[in-house]
VOKE-390421 format. One record per residue: residue number from 0; residue in one letter; x, y, z of N, C-alpha, C in turn. Coordinates in Angstrom, 2 decimals, decimal comma, always signed. Atoms other than C-alpha are relative to their C-alpha. Layout:
[keke NUM; 'A'; [X; Y; Z]; [X; Y; Z]; [X; Y; Z]]
...
//
This chain:
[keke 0; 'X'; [-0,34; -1,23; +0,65]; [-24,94; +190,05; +52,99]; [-0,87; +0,21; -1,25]]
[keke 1; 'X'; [+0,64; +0,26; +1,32]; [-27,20; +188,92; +50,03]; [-1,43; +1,19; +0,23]]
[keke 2; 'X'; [+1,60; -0,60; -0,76]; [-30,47; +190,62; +52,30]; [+0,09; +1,56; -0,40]]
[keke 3; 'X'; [-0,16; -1,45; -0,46]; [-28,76; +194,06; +52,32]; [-0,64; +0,84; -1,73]]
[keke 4; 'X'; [+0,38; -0,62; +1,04]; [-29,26; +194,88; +48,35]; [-1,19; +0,01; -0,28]]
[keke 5; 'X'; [+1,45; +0,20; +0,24]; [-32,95; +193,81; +48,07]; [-0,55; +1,55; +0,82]]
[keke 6; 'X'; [+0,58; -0,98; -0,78]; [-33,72; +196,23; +51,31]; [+0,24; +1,43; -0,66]]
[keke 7; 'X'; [+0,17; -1,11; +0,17]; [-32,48; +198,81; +50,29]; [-0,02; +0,83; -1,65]]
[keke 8; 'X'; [+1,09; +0,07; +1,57]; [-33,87; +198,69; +46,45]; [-1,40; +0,29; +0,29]]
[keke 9; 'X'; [+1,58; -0,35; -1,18]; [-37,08; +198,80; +48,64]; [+0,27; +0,92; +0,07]]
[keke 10; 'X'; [+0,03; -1,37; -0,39]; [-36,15; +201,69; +50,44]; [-0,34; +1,45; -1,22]]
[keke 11; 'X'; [-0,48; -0,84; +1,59]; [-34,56; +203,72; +47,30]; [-1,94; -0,02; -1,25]]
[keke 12; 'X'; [+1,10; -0,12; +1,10]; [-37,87; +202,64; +45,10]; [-0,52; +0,75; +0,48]]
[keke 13; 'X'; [+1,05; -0,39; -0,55]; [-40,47; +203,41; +47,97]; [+0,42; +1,83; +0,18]]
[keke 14; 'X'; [-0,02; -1,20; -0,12]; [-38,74; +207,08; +48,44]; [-0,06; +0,62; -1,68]]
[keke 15; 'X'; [+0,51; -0,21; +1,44]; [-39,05; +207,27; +44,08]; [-1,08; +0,43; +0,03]]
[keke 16; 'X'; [+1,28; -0,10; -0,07]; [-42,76; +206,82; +44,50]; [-0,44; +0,73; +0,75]]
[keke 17; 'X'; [+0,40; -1,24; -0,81]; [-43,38; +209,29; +47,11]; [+0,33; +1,13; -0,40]]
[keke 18; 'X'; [-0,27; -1,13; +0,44]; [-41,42; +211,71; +45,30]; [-0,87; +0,30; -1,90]]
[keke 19; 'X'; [+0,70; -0,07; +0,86]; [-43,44; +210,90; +42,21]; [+0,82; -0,39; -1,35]]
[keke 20; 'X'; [-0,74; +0,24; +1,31]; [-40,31; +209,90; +40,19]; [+0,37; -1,13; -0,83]]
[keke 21; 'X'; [-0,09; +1,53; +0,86]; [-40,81; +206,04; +39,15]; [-1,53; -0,25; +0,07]]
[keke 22; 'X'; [+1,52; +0,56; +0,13]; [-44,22; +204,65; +37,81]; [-0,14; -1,78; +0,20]]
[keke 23; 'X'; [+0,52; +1,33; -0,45]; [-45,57; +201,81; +39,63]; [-1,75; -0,44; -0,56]]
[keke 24; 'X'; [+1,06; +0,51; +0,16]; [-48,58; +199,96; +38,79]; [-1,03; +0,04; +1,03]]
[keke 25; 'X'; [+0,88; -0,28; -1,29]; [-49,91; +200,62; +42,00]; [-0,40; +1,92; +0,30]]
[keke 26; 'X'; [-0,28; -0,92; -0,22]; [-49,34; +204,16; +42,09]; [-1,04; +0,42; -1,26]]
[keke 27; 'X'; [+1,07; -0,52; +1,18]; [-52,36; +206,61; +40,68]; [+0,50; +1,11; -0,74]]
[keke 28; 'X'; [-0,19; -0,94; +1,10]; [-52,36; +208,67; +37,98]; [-0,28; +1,06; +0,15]]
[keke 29; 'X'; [-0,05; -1,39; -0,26]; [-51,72; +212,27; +38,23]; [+1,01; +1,03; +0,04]]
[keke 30; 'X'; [-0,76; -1,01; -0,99]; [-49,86; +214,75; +39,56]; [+1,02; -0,35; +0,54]]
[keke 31; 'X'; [-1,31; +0,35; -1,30]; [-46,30; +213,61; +40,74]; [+0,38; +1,26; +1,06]]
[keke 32; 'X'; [-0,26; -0,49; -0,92]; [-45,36; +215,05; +43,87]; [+1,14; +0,76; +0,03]]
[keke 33; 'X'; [-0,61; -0,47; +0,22]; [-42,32; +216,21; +42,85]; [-0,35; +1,34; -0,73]]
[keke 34; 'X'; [+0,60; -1,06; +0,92]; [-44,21; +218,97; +40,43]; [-0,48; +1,37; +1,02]]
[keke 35; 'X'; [+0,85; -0,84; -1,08]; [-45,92; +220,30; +43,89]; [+1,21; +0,39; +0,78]]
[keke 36; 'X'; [-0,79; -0,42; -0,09]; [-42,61; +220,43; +45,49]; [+0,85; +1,26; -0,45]]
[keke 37; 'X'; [-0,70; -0,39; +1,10]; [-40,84; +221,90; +42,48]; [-0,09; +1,86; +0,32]]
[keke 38; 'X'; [+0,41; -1,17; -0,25]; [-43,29; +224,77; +42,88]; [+0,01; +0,63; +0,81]]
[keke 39; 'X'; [-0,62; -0,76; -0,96]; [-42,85; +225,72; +45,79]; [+0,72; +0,66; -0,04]]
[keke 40; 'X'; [-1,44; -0,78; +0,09]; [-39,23; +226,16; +46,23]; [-0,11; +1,14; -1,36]]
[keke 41; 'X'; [-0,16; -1,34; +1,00]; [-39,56; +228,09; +42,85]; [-0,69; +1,37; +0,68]]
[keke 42; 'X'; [+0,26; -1,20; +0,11]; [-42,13; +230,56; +43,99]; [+0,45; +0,56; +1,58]]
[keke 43; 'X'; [-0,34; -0,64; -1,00]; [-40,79; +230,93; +47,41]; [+2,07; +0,72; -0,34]]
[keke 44; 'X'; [-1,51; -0,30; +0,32]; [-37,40; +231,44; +46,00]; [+0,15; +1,66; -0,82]]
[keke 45; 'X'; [+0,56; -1,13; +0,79]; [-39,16; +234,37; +43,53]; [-0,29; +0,57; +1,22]]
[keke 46; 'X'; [+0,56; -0,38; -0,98]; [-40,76; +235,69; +46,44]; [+1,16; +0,77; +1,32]]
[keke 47; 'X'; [-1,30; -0,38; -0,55]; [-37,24; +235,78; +48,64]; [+1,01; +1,12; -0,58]]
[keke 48; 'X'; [-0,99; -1,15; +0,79]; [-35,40; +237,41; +45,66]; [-0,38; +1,13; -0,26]]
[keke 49; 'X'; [+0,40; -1,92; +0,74]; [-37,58; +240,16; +44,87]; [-0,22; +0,47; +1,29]]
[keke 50; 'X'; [+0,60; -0,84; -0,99]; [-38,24; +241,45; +48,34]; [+1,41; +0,47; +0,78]]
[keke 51; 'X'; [-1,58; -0,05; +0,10]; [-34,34; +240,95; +48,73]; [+0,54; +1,05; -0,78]]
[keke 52; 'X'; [-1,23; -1,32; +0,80]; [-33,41; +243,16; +45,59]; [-1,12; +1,44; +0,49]]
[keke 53; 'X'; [+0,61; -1,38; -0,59]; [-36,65; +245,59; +46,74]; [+0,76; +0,62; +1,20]]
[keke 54; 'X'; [+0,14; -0,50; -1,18]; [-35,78; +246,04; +50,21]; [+1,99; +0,58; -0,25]]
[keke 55; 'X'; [-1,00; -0,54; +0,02]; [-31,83; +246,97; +49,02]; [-0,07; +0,99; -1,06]]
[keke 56; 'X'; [+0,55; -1,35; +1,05]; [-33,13; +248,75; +46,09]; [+1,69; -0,19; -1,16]]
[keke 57; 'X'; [-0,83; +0,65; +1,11]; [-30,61; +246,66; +43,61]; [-0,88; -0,31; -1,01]]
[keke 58; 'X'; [+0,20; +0,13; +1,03]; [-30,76; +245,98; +40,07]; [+0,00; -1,46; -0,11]]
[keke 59; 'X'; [-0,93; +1,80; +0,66]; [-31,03; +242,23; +38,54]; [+0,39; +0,23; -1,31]]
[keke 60; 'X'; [-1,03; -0,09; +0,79]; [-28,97; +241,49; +36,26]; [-1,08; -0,74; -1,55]]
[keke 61; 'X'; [+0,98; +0,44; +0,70]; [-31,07; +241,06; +32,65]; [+1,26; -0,93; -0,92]]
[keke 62; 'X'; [-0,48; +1,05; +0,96]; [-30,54; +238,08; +30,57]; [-1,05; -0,19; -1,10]]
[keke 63; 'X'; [+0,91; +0,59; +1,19]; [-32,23; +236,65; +27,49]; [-1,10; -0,72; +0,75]]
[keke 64; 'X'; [+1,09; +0,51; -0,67]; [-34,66; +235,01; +30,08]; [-1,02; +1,04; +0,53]]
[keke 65; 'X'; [+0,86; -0,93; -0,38]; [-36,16; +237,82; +31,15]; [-1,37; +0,49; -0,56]]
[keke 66; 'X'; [+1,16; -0,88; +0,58]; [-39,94; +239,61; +30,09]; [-0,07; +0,42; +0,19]]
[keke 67; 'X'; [+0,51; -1,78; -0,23]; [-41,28; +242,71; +29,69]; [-1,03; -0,32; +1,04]]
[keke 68; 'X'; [+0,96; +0,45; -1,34]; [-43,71; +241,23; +32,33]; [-0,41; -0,90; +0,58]]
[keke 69; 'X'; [+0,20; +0,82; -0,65]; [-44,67; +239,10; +34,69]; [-1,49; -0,20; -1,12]]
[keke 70; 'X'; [+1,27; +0,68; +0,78]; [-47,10; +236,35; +32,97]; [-0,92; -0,60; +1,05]]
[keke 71; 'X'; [+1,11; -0,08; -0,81]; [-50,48; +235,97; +34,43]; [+0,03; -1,94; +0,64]]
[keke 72; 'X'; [+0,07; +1,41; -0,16]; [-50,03; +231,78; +34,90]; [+1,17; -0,23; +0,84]]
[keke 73; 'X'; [-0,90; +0,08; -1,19]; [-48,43; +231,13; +38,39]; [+0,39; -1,38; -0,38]]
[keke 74; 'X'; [-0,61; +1,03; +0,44]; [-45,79; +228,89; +38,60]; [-0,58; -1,61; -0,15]]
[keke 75; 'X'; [+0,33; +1,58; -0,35]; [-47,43; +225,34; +40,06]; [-1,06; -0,27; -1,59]]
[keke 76; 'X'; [+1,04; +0,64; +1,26]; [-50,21; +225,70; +37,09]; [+0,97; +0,26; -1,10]]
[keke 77; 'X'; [-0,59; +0,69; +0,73]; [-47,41; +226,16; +34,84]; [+0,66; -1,02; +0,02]]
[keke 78; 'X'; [-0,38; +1,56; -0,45]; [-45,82; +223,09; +36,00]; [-0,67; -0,35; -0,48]]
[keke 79; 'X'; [+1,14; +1,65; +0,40]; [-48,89; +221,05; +35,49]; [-0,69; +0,66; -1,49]]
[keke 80; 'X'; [+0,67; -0,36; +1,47]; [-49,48; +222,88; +32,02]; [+1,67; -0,57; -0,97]]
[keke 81; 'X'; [-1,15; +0,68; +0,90]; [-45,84; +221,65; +30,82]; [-0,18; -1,78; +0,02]]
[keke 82; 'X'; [+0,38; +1,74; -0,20]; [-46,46; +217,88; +32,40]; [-0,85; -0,29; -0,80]]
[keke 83; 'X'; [+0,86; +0,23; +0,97]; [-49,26; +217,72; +30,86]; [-0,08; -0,43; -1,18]]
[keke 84; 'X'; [-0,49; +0,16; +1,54]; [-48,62; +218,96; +27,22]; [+1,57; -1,02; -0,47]]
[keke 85; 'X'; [-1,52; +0,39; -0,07]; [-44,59; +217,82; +27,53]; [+0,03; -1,88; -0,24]]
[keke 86; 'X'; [-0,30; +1,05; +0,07]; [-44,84; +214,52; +28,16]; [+0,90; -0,60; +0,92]]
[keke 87; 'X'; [-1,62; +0,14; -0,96]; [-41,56; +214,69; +30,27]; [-0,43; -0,98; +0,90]]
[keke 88; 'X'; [+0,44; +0,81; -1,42]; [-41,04; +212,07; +33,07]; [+0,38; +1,06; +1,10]]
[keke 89; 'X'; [-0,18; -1,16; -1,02]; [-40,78; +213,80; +36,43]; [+1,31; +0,13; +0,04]]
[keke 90; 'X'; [-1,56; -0,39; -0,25]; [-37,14; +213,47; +36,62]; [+0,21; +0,95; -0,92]]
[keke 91; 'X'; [-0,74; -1,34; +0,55]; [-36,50; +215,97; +34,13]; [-0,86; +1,13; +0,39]]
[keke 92; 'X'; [+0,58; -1,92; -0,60]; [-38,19; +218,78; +36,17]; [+1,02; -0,19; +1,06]]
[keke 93; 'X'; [-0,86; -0,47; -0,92]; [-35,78; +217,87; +39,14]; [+1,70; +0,27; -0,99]]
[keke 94; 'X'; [-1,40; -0,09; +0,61]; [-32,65; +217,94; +36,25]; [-0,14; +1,42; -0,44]]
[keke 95; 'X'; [+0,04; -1,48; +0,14]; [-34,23; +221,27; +35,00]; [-0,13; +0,99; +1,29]]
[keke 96; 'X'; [-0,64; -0,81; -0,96]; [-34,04; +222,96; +38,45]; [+1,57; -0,35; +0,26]]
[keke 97; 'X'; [-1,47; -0,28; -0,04]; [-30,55; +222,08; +38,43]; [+0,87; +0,91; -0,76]]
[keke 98; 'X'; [-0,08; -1,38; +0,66]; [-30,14; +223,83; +35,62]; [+0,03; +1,02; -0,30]]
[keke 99; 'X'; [-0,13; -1,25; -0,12]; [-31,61; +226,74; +36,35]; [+0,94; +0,39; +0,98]]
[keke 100; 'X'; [-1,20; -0,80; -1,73]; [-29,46; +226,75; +39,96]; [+1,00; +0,04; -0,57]]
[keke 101; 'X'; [-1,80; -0,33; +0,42]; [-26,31; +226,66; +37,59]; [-0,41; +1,11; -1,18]]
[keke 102; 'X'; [+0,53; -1,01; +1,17]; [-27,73; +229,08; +35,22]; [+0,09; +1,18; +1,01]]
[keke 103; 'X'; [-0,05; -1,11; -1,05]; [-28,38; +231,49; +38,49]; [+1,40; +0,31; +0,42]]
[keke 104; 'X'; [-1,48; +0,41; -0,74]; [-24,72; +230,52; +39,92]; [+0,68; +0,87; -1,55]]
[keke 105; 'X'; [-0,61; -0,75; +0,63]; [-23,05; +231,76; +36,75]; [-0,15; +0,91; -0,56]]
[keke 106; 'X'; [+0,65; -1,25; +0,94]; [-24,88; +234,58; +35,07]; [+0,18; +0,97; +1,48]]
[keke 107; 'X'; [+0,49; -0,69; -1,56]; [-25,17; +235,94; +39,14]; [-1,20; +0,92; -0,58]]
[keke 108; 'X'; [+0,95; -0,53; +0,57]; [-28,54; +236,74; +37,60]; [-1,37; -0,35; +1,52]]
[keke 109; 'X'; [+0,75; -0,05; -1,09]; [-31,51; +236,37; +40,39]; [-1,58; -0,93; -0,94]]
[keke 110; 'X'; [+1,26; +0,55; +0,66]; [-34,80; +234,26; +39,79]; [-1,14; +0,82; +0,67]]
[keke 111; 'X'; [+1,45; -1,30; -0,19]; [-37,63; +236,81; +39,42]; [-1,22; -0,52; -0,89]]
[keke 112; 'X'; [+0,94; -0,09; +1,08]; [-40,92; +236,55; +38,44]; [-0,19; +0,60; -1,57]]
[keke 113; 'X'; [+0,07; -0,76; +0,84]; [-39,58; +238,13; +35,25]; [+0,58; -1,35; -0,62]]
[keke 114; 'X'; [-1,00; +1,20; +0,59]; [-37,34; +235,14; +34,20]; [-0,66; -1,50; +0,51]]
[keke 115; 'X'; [+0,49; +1,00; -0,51]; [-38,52; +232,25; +35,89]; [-0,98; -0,85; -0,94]]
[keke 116; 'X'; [+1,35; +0,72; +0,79]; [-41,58; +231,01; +33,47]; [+1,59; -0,63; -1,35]]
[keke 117; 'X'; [-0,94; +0,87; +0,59]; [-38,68; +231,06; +30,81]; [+0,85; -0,90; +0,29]]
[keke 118; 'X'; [-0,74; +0,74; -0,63]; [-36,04; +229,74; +32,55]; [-0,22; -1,81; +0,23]]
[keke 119; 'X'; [+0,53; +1,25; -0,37]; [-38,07; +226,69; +33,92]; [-0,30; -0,96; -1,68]]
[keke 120; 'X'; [+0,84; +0,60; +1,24]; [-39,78; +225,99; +30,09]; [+1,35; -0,24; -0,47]]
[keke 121; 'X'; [-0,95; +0,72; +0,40]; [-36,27; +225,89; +28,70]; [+0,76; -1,02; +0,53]]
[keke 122; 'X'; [-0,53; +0,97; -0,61]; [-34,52; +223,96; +31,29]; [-0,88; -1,24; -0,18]]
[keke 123; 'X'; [+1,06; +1,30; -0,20]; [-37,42; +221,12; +31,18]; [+0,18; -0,27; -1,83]]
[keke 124; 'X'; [-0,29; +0,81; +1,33]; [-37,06; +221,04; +27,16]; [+1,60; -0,51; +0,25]]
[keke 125; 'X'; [-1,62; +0,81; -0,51]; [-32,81; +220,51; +28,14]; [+0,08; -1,41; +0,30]]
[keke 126; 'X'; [-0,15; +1,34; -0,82]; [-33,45; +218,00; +30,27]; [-0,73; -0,98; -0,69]]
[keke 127; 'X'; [+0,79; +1,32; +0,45]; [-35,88; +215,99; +28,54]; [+0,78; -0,47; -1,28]]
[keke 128; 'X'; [-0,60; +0,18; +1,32]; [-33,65; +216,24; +25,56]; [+1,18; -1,48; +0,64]]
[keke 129; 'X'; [-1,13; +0,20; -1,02]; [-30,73; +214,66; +28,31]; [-0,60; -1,65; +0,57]]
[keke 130; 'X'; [+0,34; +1,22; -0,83]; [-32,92; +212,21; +30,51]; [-1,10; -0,59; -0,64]]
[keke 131; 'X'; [+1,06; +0,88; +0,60]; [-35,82; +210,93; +28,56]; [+0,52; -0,28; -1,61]]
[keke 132; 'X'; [-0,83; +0,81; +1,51]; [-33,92; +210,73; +25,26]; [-1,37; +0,24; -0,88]]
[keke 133; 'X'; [+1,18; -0,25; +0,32]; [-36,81; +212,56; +24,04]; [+0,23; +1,29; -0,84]]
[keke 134; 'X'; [+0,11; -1,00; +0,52]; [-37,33; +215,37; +21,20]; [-0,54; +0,67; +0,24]]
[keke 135; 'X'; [+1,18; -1,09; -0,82]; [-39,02; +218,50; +22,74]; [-0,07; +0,73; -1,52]]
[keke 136; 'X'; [-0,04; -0,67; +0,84]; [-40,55; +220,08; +19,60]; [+0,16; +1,03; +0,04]]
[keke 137; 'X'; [-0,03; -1,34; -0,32]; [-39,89; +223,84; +19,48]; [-1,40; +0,51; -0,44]]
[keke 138; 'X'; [+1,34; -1,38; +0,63]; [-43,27; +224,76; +17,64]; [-0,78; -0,69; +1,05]]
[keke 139; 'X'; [+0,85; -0,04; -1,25]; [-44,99; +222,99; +20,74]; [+0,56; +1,02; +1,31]]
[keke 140; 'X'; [-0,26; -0,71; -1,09]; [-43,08; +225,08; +23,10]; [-0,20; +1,35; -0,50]]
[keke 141; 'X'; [+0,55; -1,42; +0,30]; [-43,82; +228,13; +21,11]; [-1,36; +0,48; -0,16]]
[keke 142; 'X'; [+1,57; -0,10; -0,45]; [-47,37; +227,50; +21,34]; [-0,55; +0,50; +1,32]]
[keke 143; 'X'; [+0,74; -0,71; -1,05]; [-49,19; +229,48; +23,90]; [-0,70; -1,15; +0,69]]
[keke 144; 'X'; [+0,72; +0,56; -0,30]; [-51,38; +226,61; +24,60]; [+0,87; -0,78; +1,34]]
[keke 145; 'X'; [-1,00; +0,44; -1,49]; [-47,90; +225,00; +26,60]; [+0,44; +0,75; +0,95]]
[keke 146; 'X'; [-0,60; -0,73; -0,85]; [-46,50; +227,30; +27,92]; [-0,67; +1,40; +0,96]]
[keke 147; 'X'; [+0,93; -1,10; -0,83]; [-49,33; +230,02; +28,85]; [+0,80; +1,63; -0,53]]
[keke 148; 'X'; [-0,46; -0,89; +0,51]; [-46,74; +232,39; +27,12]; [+0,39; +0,04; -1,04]]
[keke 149; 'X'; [-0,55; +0,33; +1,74]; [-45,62; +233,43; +23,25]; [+1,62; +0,14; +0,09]]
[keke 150; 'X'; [-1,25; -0,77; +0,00]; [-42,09; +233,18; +22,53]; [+0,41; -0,56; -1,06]]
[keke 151; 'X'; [-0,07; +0,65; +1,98]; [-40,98; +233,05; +18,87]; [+1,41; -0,63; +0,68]]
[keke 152; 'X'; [-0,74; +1,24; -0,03]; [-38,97; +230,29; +17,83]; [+1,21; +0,28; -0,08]]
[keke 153; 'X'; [-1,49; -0,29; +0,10]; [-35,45; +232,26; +17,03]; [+0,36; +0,23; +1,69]]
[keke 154; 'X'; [-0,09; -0,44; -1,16]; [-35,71; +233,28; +20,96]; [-0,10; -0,80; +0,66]]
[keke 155; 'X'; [+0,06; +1,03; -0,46]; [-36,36; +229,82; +21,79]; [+0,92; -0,60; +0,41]]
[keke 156; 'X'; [-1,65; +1,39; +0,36]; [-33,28; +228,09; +20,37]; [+0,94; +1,24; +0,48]]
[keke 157; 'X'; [-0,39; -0,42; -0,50]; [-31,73; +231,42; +21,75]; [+0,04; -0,11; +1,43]]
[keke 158; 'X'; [+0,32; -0,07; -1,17]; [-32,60; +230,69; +25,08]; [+0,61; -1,51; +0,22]]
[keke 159; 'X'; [-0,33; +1,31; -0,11]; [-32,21; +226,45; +24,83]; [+1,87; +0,37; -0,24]]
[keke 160; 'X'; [-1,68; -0,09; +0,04]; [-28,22; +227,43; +23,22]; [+0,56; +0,79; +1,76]]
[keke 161; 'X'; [-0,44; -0,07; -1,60]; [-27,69; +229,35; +26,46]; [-0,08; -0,60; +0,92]]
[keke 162; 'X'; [+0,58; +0,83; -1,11]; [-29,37; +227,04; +28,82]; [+1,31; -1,01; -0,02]]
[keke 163; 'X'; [-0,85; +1,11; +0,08]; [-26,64; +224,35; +27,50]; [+1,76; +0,88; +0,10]]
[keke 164; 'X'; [-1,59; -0,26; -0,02]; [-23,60; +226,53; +27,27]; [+0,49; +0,77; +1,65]]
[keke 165; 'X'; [+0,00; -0,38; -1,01]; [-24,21; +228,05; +30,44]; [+0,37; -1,44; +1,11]]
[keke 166; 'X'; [+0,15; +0,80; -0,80]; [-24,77; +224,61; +31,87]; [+1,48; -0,99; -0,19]]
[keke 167; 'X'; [-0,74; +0,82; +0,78]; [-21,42; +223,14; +30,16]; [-0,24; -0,93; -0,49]]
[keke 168; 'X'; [+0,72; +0,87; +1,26]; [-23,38; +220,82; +27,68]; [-0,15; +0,40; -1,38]]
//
């Protein structure tokens, strides 16, 4: 019975490392796989909802996440422009899509290319605050250089307080 916990510590690691979410010494440097994932589902999920509220010719519902416009930096290269600058381990990009799916679930707000860039940038400072036990500065996330977008700092911590009260945290 001693055999059974080793195996499947194996298993459990080796599906970590494929998903890009434990660092092995063997494992190269880059890009976790989870980031390429991530993006996806986000922009196919953008992609589903807006052709969804077009084709019924519904309203979404505006929140403090929202912009006056879609920002020119598609999702996957913002991904790898938060990893990057952030620091974050990959697990807090799969704890910040949870976030946003309970952020969507109670606001019954829709993820649009209008919300989405925020949405994601706050949930990933949340989480890193949560799972890496890590300080996300706000004047790096209000830097253009992270995020590919400006968003002053009172609209920040407006956006992070919702992210957590929404999320019951």
């Amino acid at each position: 019975m001693g055999t059974l916990a080793p195996e499947s510590e194996v298993i459990r690691s080796e599906k970590y490392l494929a998903l890009g979410l434990k660092v092995s010494g063997k494992q190269k440097s880059g890009k976790p796989r989870v980031l390429s994932l991530l993006s996806t589902l986000l922009e196919r999920s953008v992609q589903k909802t807006e052709s969804l509220l077009e084709s019924t010719q519904r309203k979404d519902v505006i929140t403090l996440f929202h912009g006056s416009r879609t920002p020119s930096l598609g999702i996957e290269q913002y991904l790898d422009r938060i990893f990057k600058y952030s620091c974050c381990s990959p697990s807090c990009f799969v704890v910040a899509h949870i976030y946003m799916e309970r952020f969507i679930e109670h606001t019954s707000a829709h993820l649009t290319s209008l919300n989405v860039h925020r949405l994601l940038i706050t949930s990933v400072m949340v989480a890193a605050k949560f799972i890496d036990d890590a300080s996300f500065p706000l004047g790096l996330l209000t830097r253009s250089r992270l995020t590919g977008i400006t968003i002053r700092l009172h609209v920040c911590c407006s956006l992070s307080a919702d992210c957590l009260k929404l999320n019951g945290l």
